[in-house]
TIVEX-337473 format. One record per residue (C-alpha): x, y, z; residue in one letter. Coordinates in steps of 0.25 Angstrom, whole numbers, plus 5000, padded with zeros to 4 digits. Example, Ala and Ser with C-alpha at 12.3 -4.5 7.8 and 13.67 -1.06 7.14 Angstrom:
BEGIN
504949825031A
505549965029S
This chain:
BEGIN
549852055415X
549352135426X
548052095432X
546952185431X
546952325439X
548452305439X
549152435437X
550352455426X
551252335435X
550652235441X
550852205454X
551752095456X
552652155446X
552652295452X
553052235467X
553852115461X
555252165465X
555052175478X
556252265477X
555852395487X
556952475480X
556552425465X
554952455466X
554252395454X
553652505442X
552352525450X
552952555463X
553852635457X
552952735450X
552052735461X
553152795471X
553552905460X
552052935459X
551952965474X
552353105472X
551353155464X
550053205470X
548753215469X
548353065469X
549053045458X
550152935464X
549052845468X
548352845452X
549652815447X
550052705461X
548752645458X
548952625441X
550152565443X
549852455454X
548552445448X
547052455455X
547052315460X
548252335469X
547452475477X
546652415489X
545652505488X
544252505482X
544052515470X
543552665466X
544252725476X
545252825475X
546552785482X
547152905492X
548352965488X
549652925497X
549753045507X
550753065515X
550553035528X
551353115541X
551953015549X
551452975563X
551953015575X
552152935588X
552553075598X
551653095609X
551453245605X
550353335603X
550353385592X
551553315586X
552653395580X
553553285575X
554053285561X
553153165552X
553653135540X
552653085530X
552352955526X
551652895513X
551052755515X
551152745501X
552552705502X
552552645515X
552552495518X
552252405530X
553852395531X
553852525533X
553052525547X
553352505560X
554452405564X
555052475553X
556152575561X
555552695555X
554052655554X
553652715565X
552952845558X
552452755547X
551752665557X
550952775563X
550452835554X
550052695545X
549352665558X
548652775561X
548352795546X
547652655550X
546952715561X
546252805553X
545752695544X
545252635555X
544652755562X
543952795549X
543352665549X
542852675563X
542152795560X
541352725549X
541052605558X
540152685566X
539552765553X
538152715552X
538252795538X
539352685533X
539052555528X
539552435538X
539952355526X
540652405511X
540252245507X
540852195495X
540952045490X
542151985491X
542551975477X
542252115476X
543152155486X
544352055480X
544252105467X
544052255473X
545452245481X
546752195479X
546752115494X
547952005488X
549351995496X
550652035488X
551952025492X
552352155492X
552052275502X
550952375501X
551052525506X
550452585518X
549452665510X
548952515503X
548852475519X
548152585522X
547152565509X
547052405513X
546552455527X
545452545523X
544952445512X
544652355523X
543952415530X
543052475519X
542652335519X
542552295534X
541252275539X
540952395549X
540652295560X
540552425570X
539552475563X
538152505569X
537252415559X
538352315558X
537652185566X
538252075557X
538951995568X
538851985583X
540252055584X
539952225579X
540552335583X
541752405585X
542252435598X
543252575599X
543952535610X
544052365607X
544652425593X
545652495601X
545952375607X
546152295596X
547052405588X
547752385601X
547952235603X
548352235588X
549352335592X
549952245603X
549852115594X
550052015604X
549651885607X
548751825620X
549551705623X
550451735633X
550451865645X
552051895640X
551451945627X
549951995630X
550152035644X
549052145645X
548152085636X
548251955644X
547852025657X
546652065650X
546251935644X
546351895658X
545652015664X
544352005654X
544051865652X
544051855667X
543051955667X
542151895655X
542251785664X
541751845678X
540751895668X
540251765662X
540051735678X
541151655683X
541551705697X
542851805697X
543051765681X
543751655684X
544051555673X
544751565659X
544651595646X
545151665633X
544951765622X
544751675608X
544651725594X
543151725595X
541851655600X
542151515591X
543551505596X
543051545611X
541751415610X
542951315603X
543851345618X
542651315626X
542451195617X
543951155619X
543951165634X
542551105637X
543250985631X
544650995637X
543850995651X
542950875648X
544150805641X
545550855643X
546250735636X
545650795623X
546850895623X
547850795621X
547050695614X
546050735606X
544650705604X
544950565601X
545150555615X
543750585622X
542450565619X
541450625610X
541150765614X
539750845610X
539451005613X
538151055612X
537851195609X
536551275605X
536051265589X
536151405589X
537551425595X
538851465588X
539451385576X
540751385584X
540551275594X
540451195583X
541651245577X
542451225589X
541851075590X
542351055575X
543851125577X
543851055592X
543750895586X
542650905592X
541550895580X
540450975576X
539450865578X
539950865592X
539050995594X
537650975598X
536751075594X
535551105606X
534251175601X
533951295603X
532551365607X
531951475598X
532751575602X
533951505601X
534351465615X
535051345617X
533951235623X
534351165636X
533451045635X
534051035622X
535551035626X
535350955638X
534850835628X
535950835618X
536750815629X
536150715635X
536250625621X
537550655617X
537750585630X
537050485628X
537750455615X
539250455622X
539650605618X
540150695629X
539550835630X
540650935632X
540051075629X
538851145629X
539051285622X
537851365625X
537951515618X
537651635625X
537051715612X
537051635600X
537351705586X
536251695580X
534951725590X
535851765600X
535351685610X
535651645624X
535651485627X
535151465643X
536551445649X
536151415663X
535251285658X
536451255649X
537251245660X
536651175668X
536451075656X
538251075656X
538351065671X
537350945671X
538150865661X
539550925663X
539750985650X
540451125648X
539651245646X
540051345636X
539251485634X
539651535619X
539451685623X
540351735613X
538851815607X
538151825620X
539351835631X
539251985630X
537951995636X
538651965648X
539152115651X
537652145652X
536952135665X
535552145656X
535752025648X
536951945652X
535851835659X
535551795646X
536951715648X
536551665662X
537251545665X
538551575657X
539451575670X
539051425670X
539851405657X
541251345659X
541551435645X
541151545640X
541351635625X
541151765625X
541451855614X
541651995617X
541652035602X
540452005600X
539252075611X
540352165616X
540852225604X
542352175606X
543052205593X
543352065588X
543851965591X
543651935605X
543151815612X
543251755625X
543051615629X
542951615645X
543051465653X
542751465668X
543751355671X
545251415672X
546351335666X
545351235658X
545951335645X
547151315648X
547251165649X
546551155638X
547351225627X
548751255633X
549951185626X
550951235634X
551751325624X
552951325629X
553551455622X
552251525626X
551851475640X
553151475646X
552951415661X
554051505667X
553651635664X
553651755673X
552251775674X
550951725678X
550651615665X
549251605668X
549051725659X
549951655649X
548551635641X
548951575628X
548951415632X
547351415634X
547151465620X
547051405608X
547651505601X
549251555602X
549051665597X
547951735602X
547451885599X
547252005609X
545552005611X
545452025624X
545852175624X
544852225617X
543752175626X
544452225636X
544752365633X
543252365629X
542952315642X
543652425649X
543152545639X
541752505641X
541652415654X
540652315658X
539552405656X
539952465641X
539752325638X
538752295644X
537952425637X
538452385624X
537752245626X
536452285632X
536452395620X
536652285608X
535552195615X
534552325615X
534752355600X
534452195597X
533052215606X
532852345599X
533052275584X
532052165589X
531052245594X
530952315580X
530952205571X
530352115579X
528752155573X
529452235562X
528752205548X
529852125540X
530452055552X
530551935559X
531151895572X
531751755571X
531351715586X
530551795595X
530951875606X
532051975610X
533451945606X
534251875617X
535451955611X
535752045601X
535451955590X
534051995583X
533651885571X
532751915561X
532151905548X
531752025538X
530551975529X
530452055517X
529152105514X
529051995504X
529151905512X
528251965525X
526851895514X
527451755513X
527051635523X
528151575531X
528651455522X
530051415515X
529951505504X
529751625515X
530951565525X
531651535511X
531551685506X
531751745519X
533051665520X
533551765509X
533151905515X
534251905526X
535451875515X
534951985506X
534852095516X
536152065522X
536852055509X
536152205506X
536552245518X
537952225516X
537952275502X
537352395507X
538252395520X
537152455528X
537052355541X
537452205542X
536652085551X
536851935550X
535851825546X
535751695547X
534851575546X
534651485560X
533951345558X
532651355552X
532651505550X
533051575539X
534051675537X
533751785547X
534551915552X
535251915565X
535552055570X
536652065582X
537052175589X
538352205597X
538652345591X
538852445599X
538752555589X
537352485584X
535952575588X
534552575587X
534652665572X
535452545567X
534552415571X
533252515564X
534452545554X
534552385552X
532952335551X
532852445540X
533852405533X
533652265533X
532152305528X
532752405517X
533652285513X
532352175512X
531152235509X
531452175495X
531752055498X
């Protein structure tokens, strides 16, 4: 019996044949209906596979196939070359480009598919649209039919599929989107990305990436004269994001203290211990666990109240886990942690990592863009001390994701630390320089093309585009500050002006604002963040994280690395957090 929604013959039995020449009933009628007009093709296409086969939502009213003029690839203006016309409804993925006479097909399906996405640029920037169409996932699973089948679906189904999904994409261009520490959307690093999809190669070797290689080259030694080490000299790579980039400098800070674990294992050396800040990244503990080396391996230092790193602090836990027979390894200070956002004292650090020989790791992955500003890159003083470096360019710098550099200062460690010596990759005979064969210091073989977004950004917008974007994000977070921070309703978390862009706070309802400060208070103010953000997203006006930290209870943290954002849209936020509370 045909599942619900199912239309005269079911699915499976409609495309059971296979048989391209021998269409099941459904298929059948539905190409003899295609000449009738007037919508009436697609009522009958749609009772005859049935609703739950249309991916569209529900209510809507599917367009009728059009024919399409084919594209044309002539370089003239206007273009008088004869099109013959195309209908997606009976076209098929086969019927595309390798295929010999695809070439029409193909560009006009693509640049159908531009239009979809240029349509939906528009509405990014649309302060008037909502940045999220939320719906809970069952709602979404019993609204669409998302399953697999064996049997292909037409062009105009593709096209259909594509719009759905972004219906339900989260607009995370949009100017009152500050969910995450990466927002935004870049014109020119989407442009990019269409285009390293287009070349759909792979980094490992110069043969097969050359151009794209020369610019990994070319950009990390720049991030790298950057971070301060003299003519950019060292290594590094592009990795598939800020935890990947902390697990590298975890592997090589062990591979330099102990280079026999490559062959040998960890049952080989001793017992190693890191130690980074209470309030850094979840990652370092995650590269311990997937290095062998063990989460209870990482020490945890103190931090002060506004959630630096405290030296004293380190500088002890060090001293008893070697008293104790465990060797200190690494030391990952963050530059920009996620939560506050704040800044550890890296020249103290290192002079902690140079007095007891550890490695020194700076996880700028938040905070390395702050670099490209001459009015508050000292808030990373120290950092050309580091011997590694992560520095995320998708975050501050608005990169489209993913795109992650880890930096080392000492060439070739990388190298001897993860090749393997593929020997139908990294032939030793080849005809060019091998040095800028990069795929034997990665982890990875096959590793994606970031780095030409962040250099094509680089060369639209220079250093000082950046630089203006930064300083911008880091007004607007002052701005947000100095409004709430003697606003009636609002409480900061810790005192002072934000180090970064992150702004945490609480909103006390006026329920609230009477009651002494006791558990029943922390207990019920625990709840307002949830319940706003969960009306926000139902609404879809703006979207900000919470979180609770330690002893504090839930509380919002606002970030800002959004080009498009503005004054109009942090008062657009306080209000609507306020609207969204008051009955709390």
């Amino acid at each position: 019996m045909a599942a619900p929604g199912a239309g005269f013959w079911s699915f499976g039995s409609e495309e059971g044949s296979g048989d391209p020449d021998n269409p099941g009933p459904a298929k059948a009628w539905c190409q003899a209906a295609q000449k009738f007009t007037g919508g009436i093709s697609t009522k009958l296409c749609a009772l005859l596979y049935g609703d739950g086969d249309k991916p569209m939502e529900t209510g809507a009213t599917k367009e009728e196939p059009t024919l399409r003029k084919a594209a044309c690839s002539c370089n003239k203006k206007p273009c008088g070359c004869q099109k013959e016309d195309i209908n997606y409804a009976f076209l098929h993925a086969s019927d595309l480009l390798p295929n010999s006479e695809g070439e029409a097909a193909t560009l006009s399906f693509l640049q159908d598919v531009v239009d979809i996405l240029l349509q939906y640029l528009v509405t990014n920037f649309d302060r008037s649209t909502k940045v999220i169409d939320f719906h809970y996932p069952n709602e979404l699973l019993q609204e669409y039919n998302w399953e697999l089948s064996d049997q292909p679906q037409t062009m105009e189904e593709i096209l259909l599929h594509c719009r759905t999904a972004l219906k339900y994409a989260i607009k995370t261009g949009h100017p009152r989107y500050f969910n995450q520490l990466s927002t935004g959307l870049d014109m020119v690093g989407l442009a990019a990305d269409w285009l390293t999809s287009t070349a759909n190669t792979n980094m490992f070797t110069y043969e097969i990436a050359p151009v794209f290689v020369l610019l990994e080259y070319v950009t990390l030694r720049k991030m790298r004269e950057i971070v301060g080490w003299p003519g950019g000299a060292g290594d590094g790579i592009f990795s598939p994001g800020g935890a990947i980039s902390n697990m590298y400098a975890m592997l090589i800070a062990r591979f330099k203290m102990f280079p026999e674990v490559k062959e040998k294992g960890m049952a080989a050396i001793p017992r190693l211990v890191a130690f980074t800040s209470e309030h850094s990244h979840f990652s370092v503990k995650k590269g311990a666990a997937a290095l062998g080396i063990g989460t209870d391996s990482v020490i945890l230092i103190r931090c002060d109240e506004r959630g630096k790193m405290i030296p004293s602090d380190l500088e002890r836990r060090i001293i008893e886990a070697k008293q104790k027979g465990f060797v200190p390894f690494l030391v990952s200070a963050t530059a920009g942690t996620t939560v506050y956002g704040a800044f550890d004292p890296l020249i103290a650090i290192a002079d902690i990592c140079k007095k007891y020989k550890i490695w020194m790791h700076v996880d700028g992955a938040w905070g390395g863009g702050l670099l490209m500003s001459r009015k508050h890159r000292w808030k990373l003083n120290g950092v050309e001390r580091a011997n590694s470096v992560t520095w995320n360019p998708h975050k501050m710098m608005g990169v489209p994701l993913q795109c992650s550099a880890l930096l080392v200062r000492e060439e070739g460690l990388m190298q001897s630390c993860n090749q393997m010596h593929a020997s139908y990759l990294f032939q030793q005979d080849k005809h060019y320089d091998l040095s800028y064969d990069t795929g034997d210091k990665a982890l990875q073989c096959g590793r994606h093309v970031d780095v030409f977004k962040l250099w094509l950004m680089w060369r639209a917008k220079g250093t000082i585009g950046f630089e203006a974007h930064i300083d911008k994000c880091l007004e607007l977070a002052e701005y947000l500050y100095n409004k709430i921070k003697n606003r009636e309703g609002f409480e900061m978390v810790f005192d002072g002006k934000p180090q970064h862009t992150n702004v945490c706070f609480w909103y006390v309802p006026p329920s609230l604002r009477i009651m002494e400060d006791n558990e029943e208070r922390m207990n019920r103010l625990s709840k307002v963040a949830p319940v706003i953000k969960a009306r926000m997203m139902e609404c879809g006006s703006t979207m900000v994280s919470y979180q609770p930290l330690g002893d504090k209870v839930n509380f919002f943290r606002m970030v800002i690395s959004n080009p498009a954002a503005a004054h109009q849209d942090i008062d657009f936020l306080i209000e609507e957090i306020e609207r969204l509370g008051q009955d709390l």
